[in-house]
ROSE-4610 file (N, C-alpha, C; in Angstrom, 1 decimal, always signed):
// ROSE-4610
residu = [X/X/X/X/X/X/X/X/X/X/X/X/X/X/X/X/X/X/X/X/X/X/X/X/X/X/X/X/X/X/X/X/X/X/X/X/X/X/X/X/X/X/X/X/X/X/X/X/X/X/X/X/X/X/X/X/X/X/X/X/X/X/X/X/X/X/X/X/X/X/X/X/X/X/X/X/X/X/X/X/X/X/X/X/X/X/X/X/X/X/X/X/X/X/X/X/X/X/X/X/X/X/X/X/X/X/X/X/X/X/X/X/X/X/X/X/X/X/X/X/X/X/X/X/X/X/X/X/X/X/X/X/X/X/X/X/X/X/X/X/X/X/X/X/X/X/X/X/X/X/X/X/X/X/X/X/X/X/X/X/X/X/X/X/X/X/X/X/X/X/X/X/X/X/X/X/X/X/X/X/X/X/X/X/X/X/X/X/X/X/X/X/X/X/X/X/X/X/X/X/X/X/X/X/X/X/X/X/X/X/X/X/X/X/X/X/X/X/X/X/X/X/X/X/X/X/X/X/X/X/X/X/X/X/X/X/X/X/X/X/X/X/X/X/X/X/X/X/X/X/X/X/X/X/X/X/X/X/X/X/X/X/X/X/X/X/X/X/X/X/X/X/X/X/X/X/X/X/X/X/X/X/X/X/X/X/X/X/X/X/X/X/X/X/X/X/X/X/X/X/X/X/X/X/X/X/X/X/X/X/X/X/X/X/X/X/X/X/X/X/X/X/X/X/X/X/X/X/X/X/X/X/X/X/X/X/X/X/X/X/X/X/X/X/X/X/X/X/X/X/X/X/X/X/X/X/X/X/X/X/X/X/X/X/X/X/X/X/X/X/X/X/X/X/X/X/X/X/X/X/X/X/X/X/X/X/X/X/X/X/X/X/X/X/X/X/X/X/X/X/X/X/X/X/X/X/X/X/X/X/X/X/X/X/X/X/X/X/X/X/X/X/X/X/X/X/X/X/X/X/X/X/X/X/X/X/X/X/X/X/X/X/X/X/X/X/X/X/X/X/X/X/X/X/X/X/X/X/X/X/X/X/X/X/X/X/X/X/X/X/X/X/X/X/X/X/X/X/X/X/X/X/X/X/X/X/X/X/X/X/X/X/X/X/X/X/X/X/X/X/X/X/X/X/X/X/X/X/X/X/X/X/X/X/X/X/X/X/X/X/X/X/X/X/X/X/X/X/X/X/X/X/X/X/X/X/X/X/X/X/X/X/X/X/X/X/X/X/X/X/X/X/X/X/X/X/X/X/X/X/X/X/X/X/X/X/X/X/X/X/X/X/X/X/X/X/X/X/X/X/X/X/X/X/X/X/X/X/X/X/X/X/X/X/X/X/X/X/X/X]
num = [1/1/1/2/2/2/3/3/3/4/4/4/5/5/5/6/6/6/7/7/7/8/8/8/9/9/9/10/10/10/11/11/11/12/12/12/13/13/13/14/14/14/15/15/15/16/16/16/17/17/17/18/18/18/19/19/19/20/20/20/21/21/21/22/22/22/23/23/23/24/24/24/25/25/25/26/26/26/27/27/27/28/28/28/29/29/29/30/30/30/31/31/31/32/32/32/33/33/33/34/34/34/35/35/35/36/36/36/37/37/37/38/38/38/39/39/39/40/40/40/41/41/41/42/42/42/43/43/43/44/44/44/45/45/45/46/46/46/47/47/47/48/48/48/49/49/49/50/50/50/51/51/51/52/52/52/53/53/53/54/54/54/55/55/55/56/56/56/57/57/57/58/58/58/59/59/59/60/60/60/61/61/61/62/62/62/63/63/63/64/64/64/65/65/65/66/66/66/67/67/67/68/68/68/69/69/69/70/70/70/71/71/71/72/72/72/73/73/73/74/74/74/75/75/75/76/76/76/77/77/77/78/78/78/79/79/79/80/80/80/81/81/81/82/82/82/83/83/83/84/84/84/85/85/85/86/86/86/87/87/87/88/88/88/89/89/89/90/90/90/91/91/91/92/92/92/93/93/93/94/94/94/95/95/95/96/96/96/97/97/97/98/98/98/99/99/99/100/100/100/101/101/101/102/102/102/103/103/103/104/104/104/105/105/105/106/106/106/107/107/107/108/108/108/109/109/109/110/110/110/111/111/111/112/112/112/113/113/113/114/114/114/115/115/115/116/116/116/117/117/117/118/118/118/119/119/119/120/120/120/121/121/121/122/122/122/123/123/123/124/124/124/125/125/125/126/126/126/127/127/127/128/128/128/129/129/129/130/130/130/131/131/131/132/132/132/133/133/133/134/134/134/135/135/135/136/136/136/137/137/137/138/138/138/139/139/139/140/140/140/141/141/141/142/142/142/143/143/143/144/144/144/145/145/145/146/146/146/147/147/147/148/148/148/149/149/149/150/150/150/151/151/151/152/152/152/153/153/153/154/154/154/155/155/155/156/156/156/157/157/157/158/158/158/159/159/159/160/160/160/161/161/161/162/162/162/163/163/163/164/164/164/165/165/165/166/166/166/167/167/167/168/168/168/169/169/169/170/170/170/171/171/171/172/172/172/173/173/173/174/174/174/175/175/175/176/176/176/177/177/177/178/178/178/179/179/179/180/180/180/181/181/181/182/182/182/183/183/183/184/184/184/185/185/185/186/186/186/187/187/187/188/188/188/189/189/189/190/190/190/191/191/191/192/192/192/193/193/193/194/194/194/195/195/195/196/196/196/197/197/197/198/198/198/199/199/199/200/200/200]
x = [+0.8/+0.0/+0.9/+1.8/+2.7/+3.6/+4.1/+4.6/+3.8/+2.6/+1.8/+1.5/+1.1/+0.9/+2.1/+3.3/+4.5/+4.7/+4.4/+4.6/+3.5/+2.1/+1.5/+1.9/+2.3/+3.1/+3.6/+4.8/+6.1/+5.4/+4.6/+4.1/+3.0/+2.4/+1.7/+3.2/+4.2/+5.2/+6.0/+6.2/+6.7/+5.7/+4.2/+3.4/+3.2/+3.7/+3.2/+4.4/+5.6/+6.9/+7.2/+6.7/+6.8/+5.3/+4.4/+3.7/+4.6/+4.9/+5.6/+6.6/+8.1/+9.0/+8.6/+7.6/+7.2/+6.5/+5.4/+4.9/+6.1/+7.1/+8.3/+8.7/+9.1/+9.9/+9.3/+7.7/+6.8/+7.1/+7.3/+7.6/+8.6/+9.7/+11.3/+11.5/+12.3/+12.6/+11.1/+10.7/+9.2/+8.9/+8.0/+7.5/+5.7/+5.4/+3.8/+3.6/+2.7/+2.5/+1.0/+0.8/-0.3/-0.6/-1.7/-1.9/-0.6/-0.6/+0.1/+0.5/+1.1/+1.3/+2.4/+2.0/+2.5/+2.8/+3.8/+4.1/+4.4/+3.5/+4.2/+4.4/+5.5/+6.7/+6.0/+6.0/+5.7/+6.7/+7.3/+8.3/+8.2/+8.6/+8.5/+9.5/+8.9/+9.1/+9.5/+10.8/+10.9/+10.0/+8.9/+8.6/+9.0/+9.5/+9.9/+8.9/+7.5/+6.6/+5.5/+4.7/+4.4/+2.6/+2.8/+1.2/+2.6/+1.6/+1.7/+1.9/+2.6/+3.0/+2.3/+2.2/+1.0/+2.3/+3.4/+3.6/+3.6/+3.8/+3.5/+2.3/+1.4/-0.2/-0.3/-0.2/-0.4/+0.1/+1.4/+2.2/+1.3/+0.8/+0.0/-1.1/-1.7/-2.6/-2.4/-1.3/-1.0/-0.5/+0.1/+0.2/-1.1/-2.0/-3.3/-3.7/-3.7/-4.4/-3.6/-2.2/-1.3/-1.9/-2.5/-2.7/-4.0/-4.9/-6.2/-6.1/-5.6/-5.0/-4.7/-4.2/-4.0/-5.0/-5.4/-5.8/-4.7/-4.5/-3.5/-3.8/-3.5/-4.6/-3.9/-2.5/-2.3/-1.4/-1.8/-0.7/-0.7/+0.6/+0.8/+1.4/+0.8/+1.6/+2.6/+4.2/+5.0/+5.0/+5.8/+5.7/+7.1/+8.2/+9.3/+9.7/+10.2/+10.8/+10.9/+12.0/+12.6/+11.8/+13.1/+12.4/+11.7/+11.4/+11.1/+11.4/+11.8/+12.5/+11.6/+9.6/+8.9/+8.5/+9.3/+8.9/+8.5/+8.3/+8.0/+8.1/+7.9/+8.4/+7.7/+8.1/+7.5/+6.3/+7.1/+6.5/+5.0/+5.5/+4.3/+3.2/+3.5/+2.8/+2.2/+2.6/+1.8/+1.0/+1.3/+0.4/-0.8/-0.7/-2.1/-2.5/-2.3/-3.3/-3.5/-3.1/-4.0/-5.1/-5.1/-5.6/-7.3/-6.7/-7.5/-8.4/-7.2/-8.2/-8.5/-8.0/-7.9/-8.8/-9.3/-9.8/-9.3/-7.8/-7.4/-7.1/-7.6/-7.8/-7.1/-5.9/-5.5/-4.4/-3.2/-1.7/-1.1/-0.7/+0.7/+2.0/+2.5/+4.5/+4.9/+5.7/+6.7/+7.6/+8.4/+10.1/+10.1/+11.0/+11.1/+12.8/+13.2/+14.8/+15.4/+14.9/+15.4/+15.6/+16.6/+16.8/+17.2/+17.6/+17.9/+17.6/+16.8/+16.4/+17.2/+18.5/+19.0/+19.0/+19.0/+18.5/+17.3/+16.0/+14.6/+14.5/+15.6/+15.6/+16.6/+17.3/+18.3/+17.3/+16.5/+15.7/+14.5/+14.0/+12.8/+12.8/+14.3/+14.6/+14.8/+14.5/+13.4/+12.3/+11.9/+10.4/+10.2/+10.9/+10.5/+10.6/+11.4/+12.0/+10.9/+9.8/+8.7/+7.5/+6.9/+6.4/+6.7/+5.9/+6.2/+5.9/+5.6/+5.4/+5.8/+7.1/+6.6/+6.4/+6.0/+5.6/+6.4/+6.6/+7.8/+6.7/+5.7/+5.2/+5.9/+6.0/+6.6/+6.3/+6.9/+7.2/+7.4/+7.2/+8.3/+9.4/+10.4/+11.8/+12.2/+11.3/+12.2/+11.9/+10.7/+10.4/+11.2/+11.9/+12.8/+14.2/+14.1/+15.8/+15.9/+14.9/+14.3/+14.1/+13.7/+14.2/+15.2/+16.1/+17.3/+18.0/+18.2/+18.6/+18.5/+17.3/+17.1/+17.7/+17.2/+18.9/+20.1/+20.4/+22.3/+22.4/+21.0/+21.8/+20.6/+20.0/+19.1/+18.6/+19.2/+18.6/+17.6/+17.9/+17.3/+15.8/+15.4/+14.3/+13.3/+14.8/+14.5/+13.4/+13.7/+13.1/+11.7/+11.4/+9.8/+8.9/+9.7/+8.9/+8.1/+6.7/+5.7/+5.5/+4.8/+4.7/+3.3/+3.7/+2.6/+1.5/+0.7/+0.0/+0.2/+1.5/+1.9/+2.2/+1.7/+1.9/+0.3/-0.3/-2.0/-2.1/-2.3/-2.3/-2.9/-2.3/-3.1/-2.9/-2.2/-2.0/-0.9/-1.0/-0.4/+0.6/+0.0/+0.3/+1.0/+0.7/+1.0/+3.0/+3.0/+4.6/+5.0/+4.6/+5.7/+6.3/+6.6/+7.7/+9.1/+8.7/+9.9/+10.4/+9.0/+9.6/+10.6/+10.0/+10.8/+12.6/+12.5/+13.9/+14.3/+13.7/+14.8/+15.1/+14.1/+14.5/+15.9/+15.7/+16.9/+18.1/+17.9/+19.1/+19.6/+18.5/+18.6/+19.4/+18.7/+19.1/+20.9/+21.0/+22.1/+23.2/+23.8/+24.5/+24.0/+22.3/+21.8/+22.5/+21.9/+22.0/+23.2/+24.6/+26.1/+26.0/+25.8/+26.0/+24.8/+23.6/+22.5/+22.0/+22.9/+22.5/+20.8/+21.6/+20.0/+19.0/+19.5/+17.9/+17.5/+17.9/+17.1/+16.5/+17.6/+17.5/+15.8/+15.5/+14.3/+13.6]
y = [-1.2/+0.0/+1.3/+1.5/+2.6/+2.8/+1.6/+1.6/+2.1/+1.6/+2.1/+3.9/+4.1/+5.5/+6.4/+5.9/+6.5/+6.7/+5.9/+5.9/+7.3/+7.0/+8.0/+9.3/+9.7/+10.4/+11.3/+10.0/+10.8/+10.9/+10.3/+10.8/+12.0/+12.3/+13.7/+14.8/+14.8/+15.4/+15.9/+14.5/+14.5/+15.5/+15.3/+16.1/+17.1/+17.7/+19.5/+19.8/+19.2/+19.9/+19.8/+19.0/+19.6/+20.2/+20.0/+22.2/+23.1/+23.2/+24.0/+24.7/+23.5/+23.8/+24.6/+23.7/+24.4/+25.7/+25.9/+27.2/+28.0/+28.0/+29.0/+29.5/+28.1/+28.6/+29.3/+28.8/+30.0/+31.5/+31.9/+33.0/+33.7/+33.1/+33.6/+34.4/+35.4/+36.3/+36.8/+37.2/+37.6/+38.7/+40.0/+41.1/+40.7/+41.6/+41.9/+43.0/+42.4/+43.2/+43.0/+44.0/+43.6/+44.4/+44.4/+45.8/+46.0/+46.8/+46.8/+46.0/+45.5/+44.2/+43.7/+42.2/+41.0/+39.7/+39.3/+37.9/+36.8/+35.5/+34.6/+33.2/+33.1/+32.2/+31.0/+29.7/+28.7/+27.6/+26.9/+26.1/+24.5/+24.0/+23.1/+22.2/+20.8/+19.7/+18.4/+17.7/+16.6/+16.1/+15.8/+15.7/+14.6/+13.4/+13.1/+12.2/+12.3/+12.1/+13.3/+13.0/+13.4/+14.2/+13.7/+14.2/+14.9/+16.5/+16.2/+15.8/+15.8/+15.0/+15.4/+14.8/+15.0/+16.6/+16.4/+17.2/+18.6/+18.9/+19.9/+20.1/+19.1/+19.6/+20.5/+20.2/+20.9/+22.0/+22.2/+23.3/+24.5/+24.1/+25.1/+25.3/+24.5/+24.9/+25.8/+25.8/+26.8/+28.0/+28.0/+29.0/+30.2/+29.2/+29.7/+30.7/+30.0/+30.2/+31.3/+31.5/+32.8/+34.0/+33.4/+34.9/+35.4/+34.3/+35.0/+35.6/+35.3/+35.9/+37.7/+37.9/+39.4/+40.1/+41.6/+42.4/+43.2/+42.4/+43.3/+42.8/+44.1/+45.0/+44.2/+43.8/+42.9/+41.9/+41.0/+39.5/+39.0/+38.1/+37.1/+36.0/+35.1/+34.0/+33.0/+32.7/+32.2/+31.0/+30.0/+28.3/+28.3/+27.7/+27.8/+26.2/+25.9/+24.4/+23.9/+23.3/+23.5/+21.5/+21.3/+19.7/+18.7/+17.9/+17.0/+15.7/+15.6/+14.0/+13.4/+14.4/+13.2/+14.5/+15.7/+16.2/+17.6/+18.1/+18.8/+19.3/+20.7/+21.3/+21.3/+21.7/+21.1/+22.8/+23.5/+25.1/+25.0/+23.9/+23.7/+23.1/+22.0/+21.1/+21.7/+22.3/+23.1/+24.1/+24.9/+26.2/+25.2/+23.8/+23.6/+22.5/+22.2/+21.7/+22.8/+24.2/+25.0/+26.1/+25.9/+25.9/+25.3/+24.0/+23.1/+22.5/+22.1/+21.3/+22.4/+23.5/+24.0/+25.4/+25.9/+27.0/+28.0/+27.9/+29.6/+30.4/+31.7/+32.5/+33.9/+33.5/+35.0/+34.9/+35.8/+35.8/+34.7/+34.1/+33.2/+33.8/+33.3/+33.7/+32.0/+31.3/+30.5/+30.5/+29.9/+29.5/+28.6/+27.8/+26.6/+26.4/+26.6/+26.2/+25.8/+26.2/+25.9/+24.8/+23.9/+22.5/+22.3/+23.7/+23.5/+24.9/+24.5/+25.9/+27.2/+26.9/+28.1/+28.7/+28.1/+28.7/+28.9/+28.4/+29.2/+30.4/+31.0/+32.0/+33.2/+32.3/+32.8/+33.4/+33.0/+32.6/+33.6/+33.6/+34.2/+36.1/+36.0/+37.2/+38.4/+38.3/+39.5/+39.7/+38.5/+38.8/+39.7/+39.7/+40.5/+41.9/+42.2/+43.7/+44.6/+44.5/+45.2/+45.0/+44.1/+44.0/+44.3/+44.8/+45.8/+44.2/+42.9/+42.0/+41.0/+40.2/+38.7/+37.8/+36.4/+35.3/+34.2/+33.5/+31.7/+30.9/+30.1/+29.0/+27.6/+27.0/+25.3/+25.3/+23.9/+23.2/+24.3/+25.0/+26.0/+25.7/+24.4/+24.5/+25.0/+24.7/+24.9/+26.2/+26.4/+28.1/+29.3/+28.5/+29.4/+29.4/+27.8/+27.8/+29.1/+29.4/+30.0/+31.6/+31.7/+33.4/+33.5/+32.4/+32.8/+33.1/+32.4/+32.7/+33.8/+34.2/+35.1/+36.2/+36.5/+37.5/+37.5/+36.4/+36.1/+37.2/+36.2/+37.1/+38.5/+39.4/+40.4/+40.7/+41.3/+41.9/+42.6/+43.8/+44.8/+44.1/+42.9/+42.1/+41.6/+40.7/+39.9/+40.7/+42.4/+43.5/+43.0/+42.8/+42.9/+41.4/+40.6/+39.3/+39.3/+38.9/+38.9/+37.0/+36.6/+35.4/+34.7/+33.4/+33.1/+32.0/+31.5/+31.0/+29.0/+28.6/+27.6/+27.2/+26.9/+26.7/+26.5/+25.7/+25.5/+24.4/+24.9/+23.8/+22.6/+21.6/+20.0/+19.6/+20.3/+20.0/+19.4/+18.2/+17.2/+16.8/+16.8/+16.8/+15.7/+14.4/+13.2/+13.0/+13.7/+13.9/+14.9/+16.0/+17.3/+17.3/+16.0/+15.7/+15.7/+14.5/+14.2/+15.2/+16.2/+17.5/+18.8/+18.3/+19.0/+18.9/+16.9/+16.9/+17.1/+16.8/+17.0/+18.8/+19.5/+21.2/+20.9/+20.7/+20.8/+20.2/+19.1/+18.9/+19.9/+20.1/+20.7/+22.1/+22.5/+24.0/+24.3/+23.2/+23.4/+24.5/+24.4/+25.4/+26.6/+27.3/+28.4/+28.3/+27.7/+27.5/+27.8/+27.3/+28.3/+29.7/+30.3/+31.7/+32.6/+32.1/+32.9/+32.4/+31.8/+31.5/+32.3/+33.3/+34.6/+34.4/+34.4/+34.8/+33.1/+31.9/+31.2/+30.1/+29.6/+29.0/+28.9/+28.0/+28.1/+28.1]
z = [+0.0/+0.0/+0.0/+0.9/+1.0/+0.2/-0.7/-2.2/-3.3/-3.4/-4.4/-4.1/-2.7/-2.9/-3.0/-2.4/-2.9/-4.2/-5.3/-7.0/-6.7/-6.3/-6.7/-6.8/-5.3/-5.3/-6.3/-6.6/-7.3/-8.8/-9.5/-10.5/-10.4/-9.5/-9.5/-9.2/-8.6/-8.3/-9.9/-10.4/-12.3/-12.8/-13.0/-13.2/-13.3/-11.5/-11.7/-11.8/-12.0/-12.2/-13.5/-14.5/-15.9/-16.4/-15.8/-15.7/-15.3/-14.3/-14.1/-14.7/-15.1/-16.1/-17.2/-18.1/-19.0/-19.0/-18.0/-17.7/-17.9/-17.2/-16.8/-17.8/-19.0/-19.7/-21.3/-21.2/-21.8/-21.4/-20.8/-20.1/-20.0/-20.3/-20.4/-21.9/-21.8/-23.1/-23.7/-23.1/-24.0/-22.8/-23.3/-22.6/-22.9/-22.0/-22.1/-24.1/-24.6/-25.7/-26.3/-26.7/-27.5/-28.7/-29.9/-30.7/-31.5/-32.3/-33.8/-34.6/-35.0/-36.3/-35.9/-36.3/-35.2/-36.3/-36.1/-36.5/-36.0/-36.0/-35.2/-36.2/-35.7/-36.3/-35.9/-36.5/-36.4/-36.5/-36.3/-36.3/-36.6/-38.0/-38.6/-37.2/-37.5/-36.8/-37.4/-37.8/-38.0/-39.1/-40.2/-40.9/-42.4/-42.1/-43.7/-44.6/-43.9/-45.1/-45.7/-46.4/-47.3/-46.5/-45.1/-44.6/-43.2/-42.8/-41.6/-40.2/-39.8/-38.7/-37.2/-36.0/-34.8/-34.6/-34.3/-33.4/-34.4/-35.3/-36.5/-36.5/-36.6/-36.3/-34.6/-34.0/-32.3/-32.8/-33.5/-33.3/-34.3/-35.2/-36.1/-35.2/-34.9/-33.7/-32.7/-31.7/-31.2/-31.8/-33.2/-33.9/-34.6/-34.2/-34.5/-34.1/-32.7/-31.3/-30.7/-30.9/-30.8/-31.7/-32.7/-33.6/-33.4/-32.2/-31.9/-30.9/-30.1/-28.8/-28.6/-29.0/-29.2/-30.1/-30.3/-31.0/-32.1/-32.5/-33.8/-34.6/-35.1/-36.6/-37.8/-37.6/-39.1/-38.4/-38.5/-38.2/-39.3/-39.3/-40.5/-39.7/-40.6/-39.9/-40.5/-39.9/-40.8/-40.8/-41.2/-41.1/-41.7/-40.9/-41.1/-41.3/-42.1/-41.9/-43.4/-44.1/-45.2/-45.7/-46.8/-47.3/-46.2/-46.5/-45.8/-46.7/-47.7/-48.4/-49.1/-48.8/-49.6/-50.5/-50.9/-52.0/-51.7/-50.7/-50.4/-49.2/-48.4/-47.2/-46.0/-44.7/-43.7/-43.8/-44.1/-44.4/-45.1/-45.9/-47.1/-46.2/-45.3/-45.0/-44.1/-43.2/-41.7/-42.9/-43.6/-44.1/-44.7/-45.4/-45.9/-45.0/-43.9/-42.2/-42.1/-42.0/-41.3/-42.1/-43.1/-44.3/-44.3/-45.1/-45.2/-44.6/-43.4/-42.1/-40.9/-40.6/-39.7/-40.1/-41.3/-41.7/-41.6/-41.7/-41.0/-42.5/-42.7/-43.7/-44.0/-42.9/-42.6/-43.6/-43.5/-44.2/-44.1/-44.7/-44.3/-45.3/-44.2/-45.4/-45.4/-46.1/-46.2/-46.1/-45.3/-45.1/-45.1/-46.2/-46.7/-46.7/-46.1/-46.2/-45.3/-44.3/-42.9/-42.7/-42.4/-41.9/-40.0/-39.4/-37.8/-37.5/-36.0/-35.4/-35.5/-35.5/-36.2/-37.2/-38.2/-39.7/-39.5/-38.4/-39.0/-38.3/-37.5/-37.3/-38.2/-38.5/-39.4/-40.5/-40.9/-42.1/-42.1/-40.9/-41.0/-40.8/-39.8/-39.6/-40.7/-42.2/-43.1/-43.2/-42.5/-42.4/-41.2/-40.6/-39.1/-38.7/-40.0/-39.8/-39.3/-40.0/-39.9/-39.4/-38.1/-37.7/-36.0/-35.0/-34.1/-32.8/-33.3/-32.2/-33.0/-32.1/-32.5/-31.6/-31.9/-31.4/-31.9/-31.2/-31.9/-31.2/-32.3/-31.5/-31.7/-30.5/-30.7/-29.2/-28.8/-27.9/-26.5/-25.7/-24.5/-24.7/-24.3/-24.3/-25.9/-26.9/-28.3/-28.6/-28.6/-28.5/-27.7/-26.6/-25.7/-26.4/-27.1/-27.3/-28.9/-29.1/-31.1/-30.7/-29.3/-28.7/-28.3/-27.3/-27.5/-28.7/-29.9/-30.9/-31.6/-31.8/-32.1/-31.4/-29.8/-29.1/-29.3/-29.8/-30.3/-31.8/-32.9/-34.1/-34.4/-33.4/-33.6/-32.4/-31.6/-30.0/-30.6/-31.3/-31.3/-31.7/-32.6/-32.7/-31.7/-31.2/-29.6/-28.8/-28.5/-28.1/-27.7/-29.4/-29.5/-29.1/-28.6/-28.6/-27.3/-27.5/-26.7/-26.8/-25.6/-25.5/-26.5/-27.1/-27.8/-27.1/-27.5/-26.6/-26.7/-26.7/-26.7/-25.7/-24.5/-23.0/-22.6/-22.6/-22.0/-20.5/-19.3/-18.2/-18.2/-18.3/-18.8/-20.3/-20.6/-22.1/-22.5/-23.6/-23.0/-21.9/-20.7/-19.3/-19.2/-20.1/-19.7/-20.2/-21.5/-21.9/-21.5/-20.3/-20.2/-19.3/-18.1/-18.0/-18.7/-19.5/-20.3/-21.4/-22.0/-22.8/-22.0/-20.5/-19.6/-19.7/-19.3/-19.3/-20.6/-21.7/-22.8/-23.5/-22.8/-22.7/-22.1/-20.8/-20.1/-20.9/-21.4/-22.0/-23.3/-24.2/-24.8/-25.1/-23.5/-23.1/-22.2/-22.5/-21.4/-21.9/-23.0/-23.0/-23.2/-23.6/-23.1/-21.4/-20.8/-19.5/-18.7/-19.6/-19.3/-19.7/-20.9/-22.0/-20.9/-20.7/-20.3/-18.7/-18.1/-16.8/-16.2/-16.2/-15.4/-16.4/-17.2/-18.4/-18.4/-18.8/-19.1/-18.1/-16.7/-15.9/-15.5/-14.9/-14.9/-13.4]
């Protein structure tokens, strides 16, 4: 009995500490914003067939759901993510799920070249010159590791990043544990260069 409620335990503990983690690190590098024209970056995902993939689907979802969130007068929305091996790009594939299956009717831009989070920042950063807000939807840890980047090669950008709505409590609760630990892995050398800013 005291074994079983101990497991319980420590899996409600796993639980609220990757809510938690992840809450946090939704939150890091991003200011309060709202109002004037806004872009939120959507971030292609591993992809080498020909349909999109679950975690590319969520992520256009929350990319959605970032551009309803706010009152700005013009958003666009980008889809960053280059080949995928079956012909076509991961950019391509998120913009017609959210299209097709998802109804969304607004702007889209394409970036289609990007093969690593660095290049979709690398990549996207002409598109951004001129818009007064952005947003990076993905995962929290990858979203944070895609604003740090973006502070390395464009502070003056970084500036404007407001949080997107890619962080929801209970949402898939069951893996944000383990999206926890592998941020952390992920993030570690953020976690040397940016100690104060990214630590969680």
């Amino acid at each position: 009995m005291r074994r079983r409620t101990g497991l319980a335990m420590a899996g409600v503990a796993a639980l609220a500490w990757g809510e938690w983690v992840n809450w946090r690190w939704s939150r890091v590098l991003v200011k309060d914003g709202g109002g004037g024209s806004m872009a939120v970056v959507v971030l292609g995902y591993r992809n080498p067939r020909a349909t999109v993939n679950l975690i590319n689907r969520w992520r256009v979802r929350a990319g959605i759901r970032s551009v309803a969130a706010d009152g700005a007068r013009e958003t666009c929305l980008i889809f960053s993510g280059g080949p995928t091996g079956a012909g076509t790009t991961e950019a391509r594939l998120m913009a017609d799920y959210a299209r097709s299956v998802l109804g969304y009717d607004g702007t889209v831009i394409l970036e289609d070249r990007s093969t690593t989070t660095w290049e979709n920042i690398t990549n996207v950063v002409p598109l951004l010159e001129g818009v007064d807000h952005i947003k990076i939807a993905s995962q929290p840890a990858h979203a944070l590791k895609a604003r740090a980047y973006l502070r390395r090669q464009r502070p003056d950008l970084a500036e404007r990043l407001v949080r997107a709505e890619d962080y929801r409590p209970g949402e898939w609760i069951v893996v944000k544990p383990l999206l926890a630990l592998y941020g952390l892995w992920t993030l570690r050398v953020l976690r040397v260069d940016e100690r104060k800013i990214v630590a969680p």
